[in-house]
C-alpha positions as CSV (number, residue, x, y, z in Angstrom):
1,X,-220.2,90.7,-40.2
2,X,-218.0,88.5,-42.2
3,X,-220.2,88.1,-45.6
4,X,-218.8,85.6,-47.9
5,X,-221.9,86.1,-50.4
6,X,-221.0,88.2,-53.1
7,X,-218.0,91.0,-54.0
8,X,-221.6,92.8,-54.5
9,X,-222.0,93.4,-50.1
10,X,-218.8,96.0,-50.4
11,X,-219.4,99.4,-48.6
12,X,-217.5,102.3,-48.9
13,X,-215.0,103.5,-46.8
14,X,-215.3,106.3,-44.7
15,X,-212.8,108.8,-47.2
16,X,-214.9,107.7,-49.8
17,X,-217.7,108.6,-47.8
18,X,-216.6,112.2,-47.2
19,X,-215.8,112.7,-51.1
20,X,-219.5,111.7,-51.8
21,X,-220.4,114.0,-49.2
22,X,-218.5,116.7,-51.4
23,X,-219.1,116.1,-54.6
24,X,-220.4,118.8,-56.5
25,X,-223.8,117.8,-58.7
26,X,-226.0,119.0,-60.6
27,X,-228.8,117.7,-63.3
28,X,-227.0,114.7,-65.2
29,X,-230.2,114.6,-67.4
30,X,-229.2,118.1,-68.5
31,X,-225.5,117.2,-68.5
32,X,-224.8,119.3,-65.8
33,X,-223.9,117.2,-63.0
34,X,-219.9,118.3,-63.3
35,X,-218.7,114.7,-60.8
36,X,-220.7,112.6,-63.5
37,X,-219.6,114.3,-66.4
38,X,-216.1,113.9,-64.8
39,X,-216.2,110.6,-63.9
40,X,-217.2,109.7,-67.6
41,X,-214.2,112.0,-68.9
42,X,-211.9,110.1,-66.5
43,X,-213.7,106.8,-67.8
44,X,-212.6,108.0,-71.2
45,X,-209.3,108.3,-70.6
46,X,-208.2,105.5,-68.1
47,X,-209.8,102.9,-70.4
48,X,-208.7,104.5,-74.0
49,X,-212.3,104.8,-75.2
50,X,-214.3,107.2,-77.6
51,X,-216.8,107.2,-75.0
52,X,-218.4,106.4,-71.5
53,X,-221.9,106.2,-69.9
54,X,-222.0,106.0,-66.5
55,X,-225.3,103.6,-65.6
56,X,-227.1,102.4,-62.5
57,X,-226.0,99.0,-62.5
58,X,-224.2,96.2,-64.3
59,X,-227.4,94.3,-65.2
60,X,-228.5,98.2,-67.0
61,X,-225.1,98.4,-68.9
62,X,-225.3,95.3,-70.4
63,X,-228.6,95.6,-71.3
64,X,-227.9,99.1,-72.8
65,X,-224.7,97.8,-75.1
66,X,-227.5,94.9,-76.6
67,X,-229.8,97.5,-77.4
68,X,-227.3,99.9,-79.3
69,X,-225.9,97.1,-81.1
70,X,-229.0,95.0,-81.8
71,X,-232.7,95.9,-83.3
72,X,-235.7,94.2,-82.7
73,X,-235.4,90.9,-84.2
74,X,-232.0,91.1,-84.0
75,X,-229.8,87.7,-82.2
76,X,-227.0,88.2,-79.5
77,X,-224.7,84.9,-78.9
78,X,-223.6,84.9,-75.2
79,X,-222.2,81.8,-72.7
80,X,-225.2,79.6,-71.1
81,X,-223.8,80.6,-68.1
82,X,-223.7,84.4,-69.3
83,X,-224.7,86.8,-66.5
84,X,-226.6,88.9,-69.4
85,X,-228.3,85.5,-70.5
86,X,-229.0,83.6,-67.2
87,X,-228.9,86.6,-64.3
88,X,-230.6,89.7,-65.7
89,X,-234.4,88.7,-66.0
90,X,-234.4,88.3,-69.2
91,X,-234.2,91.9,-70.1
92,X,-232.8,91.9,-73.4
93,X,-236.1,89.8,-74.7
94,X,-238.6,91.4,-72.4
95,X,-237.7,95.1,-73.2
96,X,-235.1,95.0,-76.2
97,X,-237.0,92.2,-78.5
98,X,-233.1,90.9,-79.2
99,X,-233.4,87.0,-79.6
100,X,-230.3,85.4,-77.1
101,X,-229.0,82.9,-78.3
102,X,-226.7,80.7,-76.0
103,X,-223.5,78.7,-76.3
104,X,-222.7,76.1,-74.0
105,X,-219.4,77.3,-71.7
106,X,-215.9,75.4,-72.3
107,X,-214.3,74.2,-68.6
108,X,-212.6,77.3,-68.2
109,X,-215.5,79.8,-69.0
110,X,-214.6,80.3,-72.8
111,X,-216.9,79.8,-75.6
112,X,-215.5,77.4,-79.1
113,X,-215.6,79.9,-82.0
114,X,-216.8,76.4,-84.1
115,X,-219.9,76.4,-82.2
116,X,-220.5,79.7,-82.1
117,X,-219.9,79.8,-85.8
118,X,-222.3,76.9,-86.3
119,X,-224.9,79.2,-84.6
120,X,-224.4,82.4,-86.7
121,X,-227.9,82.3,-88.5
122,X,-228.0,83.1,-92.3
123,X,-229.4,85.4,-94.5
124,X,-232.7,84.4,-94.4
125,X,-236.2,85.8,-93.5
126,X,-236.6,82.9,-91.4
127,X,-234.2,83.9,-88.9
128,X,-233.1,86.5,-86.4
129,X,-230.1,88.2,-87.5
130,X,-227.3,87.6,-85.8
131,X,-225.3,90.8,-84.8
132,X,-223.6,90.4,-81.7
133,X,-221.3,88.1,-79.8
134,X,-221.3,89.1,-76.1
135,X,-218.3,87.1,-73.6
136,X,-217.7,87.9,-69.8
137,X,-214.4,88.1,-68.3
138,X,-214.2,87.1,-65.5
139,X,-216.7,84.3,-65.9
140,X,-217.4,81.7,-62.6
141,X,-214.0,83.7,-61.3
142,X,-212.2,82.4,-64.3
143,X,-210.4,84.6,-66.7
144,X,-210.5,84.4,-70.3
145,X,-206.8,84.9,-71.6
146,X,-205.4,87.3,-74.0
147,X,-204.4,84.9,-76.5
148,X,-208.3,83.9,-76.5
149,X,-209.3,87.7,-76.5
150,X,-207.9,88.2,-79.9
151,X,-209.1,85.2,-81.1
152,X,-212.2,86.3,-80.7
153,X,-211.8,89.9,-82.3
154,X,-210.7,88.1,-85.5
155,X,-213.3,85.8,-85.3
156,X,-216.2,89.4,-85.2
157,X,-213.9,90.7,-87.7
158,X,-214.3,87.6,-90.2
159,X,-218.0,87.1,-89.5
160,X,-219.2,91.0,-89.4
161,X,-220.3,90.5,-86.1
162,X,-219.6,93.5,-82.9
163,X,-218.4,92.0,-79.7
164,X,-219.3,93.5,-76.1
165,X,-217.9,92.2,-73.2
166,X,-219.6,91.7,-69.5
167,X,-216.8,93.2,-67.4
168,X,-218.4,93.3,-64.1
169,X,-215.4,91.6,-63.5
170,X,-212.8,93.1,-65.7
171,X,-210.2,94.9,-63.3
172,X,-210.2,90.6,-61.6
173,X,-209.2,89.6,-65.0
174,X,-206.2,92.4,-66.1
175,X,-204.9,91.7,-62.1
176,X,-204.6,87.7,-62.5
177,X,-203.1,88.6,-66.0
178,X,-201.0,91.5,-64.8
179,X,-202.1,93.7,-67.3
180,X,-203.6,97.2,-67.4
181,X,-207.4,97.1,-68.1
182,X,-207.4,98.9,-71.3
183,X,-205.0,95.7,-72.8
184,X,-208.6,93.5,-72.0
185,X,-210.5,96.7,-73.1
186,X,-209.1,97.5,-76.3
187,X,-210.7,94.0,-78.2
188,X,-214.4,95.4,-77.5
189,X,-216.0,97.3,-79.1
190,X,-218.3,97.6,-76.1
191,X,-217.5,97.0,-72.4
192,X,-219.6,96.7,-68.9
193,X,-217.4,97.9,-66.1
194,X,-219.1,97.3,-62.6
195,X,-218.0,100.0,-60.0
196,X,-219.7,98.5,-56.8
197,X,-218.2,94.7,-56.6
198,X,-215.0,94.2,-56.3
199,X,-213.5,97.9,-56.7
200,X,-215.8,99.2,-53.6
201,X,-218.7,101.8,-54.6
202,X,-221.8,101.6,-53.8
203,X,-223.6,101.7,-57.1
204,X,-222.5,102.1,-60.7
205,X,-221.8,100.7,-63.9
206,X,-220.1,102.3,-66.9
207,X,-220.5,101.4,-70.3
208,X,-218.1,102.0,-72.9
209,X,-217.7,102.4,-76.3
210,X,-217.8,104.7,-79.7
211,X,-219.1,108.2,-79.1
212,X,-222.2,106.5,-82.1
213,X,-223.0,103.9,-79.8
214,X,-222.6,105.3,-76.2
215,X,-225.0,108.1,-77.7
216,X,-227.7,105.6,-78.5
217,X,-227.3,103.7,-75.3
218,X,-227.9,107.2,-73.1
219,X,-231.3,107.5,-74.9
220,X,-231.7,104.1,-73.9
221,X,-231.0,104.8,-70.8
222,X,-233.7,107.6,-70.5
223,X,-236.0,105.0,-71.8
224,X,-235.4,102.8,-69.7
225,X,-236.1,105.0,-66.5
226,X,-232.2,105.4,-65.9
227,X,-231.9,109.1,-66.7
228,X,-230.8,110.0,-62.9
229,X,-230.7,113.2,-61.6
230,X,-228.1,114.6,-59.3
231,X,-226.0,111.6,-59.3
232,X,-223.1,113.1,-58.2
233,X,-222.5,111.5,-54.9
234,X,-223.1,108.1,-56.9
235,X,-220.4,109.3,-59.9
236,X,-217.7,110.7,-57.6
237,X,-217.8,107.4,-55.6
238,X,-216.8,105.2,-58.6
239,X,-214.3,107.4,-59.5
240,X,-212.6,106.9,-56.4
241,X,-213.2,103.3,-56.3
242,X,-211.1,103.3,-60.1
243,X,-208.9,105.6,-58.5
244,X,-208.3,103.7,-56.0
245,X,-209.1,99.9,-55.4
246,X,-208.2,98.6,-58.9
247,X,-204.7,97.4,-57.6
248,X,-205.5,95.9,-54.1
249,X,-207.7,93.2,-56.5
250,X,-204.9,91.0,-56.3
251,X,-205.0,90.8,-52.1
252,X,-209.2,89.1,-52.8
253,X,-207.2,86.8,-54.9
254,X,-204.6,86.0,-52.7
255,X,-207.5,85.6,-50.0
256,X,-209.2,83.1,-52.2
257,X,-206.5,80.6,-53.0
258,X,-206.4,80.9,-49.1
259,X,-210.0,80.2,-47.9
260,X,-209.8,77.0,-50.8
261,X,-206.7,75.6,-49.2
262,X,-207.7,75.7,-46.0
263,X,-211.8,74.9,-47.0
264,X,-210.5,71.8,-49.0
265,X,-208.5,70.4,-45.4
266,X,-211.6,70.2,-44.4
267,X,-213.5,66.7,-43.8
268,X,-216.5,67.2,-46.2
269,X,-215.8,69.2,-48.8
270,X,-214.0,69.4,-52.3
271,X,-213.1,72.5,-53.7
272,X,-212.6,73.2,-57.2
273,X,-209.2,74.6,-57.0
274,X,-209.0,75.5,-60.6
275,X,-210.2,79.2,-60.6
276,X,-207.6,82.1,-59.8
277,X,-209.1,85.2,-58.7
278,X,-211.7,85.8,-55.9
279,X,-214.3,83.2,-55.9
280,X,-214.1,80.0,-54.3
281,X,-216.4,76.9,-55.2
282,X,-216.7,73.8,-53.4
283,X,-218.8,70.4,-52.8
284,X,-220.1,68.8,-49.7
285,X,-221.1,65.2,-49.0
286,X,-224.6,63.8,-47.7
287,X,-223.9,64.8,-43.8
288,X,-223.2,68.2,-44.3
289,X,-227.0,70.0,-44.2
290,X,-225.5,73.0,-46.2
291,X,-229.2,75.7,-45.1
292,X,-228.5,74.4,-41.0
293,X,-224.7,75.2,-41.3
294,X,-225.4,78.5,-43.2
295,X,-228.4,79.0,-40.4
296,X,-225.4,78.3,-37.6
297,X,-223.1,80.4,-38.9
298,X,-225.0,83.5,-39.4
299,X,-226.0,83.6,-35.4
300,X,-221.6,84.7,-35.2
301,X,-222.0,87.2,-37.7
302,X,-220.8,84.7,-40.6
303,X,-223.2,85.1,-43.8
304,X,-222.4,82.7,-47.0
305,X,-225.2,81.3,-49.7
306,X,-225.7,78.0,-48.9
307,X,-226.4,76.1,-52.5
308,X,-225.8,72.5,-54.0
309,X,-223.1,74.1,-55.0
310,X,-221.1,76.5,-52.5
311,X,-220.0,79.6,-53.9
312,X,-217.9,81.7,-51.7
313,X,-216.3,85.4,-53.1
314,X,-213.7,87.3,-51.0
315,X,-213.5,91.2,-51.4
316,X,-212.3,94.2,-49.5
317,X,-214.3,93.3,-46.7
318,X,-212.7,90.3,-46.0
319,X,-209.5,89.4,-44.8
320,X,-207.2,86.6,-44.0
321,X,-208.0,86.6,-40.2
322,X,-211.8,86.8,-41.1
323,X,-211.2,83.7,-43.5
324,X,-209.0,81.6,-40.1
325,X,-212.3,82.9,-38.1
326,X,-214.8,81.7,-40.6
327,X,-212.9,78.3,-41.0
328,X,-212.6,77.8,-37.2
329,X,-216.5,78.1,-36.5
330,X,-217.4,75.7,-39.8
331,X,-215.1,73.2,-38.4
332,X,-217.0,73.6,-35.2
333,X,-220.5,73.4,-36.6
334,X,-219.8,70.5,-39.0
């Protein structure tokens, strides 16, 4: 199956396979799971953190970080596109009572700091209280620069406000910049890091952070139903994955500027060619019936989201011959 749907369909290969097998657990509730409590101690130091909570999924993290920063009643300001705003049911209203309030995203995935600031609510009974600004990096595939990074920590810093970051992405971002992670890291003071896209493991988030709020989010977590037991197998698999897969990011990337050369040649379409690491988005004209092509493609064993929009992410299970195989049969089924 070539599966151009998400970085999400990743599985893991077969050596990481035999070290879940392995890995030694125990009860993480009790803190005695040893491959969880190692994985967070690795976490701690590969990312120059306090702290680390290692979570079910990305969608949990984030909404873990709002809840340790915010208080019922309490306002978040995130992207309209944010993942934690538009993607994740709505959780930090439903079950933290923290008021979103969203920004519209600049072109290239970054939010102005004098809108934001225009949306900082005062003092005033008649508001939420503003306490958080949450950004994603990557955002759409696009990564938010350095340069904007630390505007944004002086821009917290002036207006008393934390900052948490949606890094589902994160390891993308510091391999288009060329940088180690904890140079993206080190602006936060919370991050999401999602083990089972791009870098390969099959479940797993980590959240990071002071040892004040990382405690706060693991009650959370209990709360929450996300107290797992032996987790282990789950643990020792991420920790491969950051052992392991953080470096070959670069080949998705390389992949992606492929598949949008090569999709853009093709009668039809027009690819956005702006974004730089592993997502490739494209339009269609009226005679290209987007759910029959998808429908066409899936009977070979090719599986993409068909959408108004085409959205097409390469990972480790895709390669360059998959992308000339995949590129073939749509030419053939246009």
């Amino acid at each position: 199956m070539i599966d151009f749907r998400s970085d999400t369909v990743t599985k893991p290969c077969n050596k990481m396979r035999d070290i879940m097998y392995h890995a030694p657990v125990g009860d993480d509730v009790y803190g005695d799971d040893e491959s969880v409590n190692q994985l967070e101690a690795y976490a701690r130091l590969r990312f120059n953190v306090a702290d680390a909570l290692f979570c079910s999924s990305g969608t949990q993290a984030n909404l873990l970080a709002l809840m340790a920063h915010c208080e019922r009643g309490d306002e978040y300001i995130c992207g309209q596109s944010a993942h934690n705003y538009k993607f994740e049911g709505g959780g930090a209203a439903v079950l933290g009572s923290i008021q979103p309030q969203p920004i519209e995203n600049e072109a290239d995935g970054s939010l102005c700091f004098t809108k934001i600031a225009a949306a900082i609510k005062p003092d005033d009974s008649h508001f939420a209280k503003t306490r958080l600004l949450s950004l994603e990096n990557t955002i759409g595939g696009k990564v938010l620069g350095i340069d904007y990074l630390i505007k944004a920590r002086e821009f917290v810093d002036q207006h008393n406000l934390a900052l948490h970051l949606d890094g589902a992405r994160a390891f993308n971002a510091a391999a288009e910049l060329n940088l180690d992670i904890s140079d993206i890291t080190k602006h936060f003071d919370s991050v999401s890091i999602c083990l089972s896209k791009g870098l390969g493991a099959p479940v797993g988030s980590l959240l990071l952070g002071s040892e004040q709020l990382i405690a706060k989010a693991r009650r959370w977590r209990k709360v929450l139903g996300g107290g797992m037991r032996q987790a282990g197998m789950l643990a020792a698999a991420g920790q491969y994955a950051l052992e392991n897969n953080t470096q070959r990011l670069v080949d998705d990337h390389s992949n992606a500027r492929y598949l949008a050369q090569q999709l853009s040649e093709i009668s039809g379409f027009e690819v956005n060619m702006s974004n730089t690491t592993n997502m490739v988005y494209a339009t269609f004209d009226n005679s290209i019936n987007i759910t029959k092509l998808a429908a066409d493609l899936k009977a070979h064993d090719i599986v993409f989201s068909p959408s108004k929009q085409l959205r097409l992410v390469t990972h480790l299970g895709i390669t360059k011959a998959d992308i000339d195989t995949f590129i073939k049969a749509l030419t053939a089924h246009i």
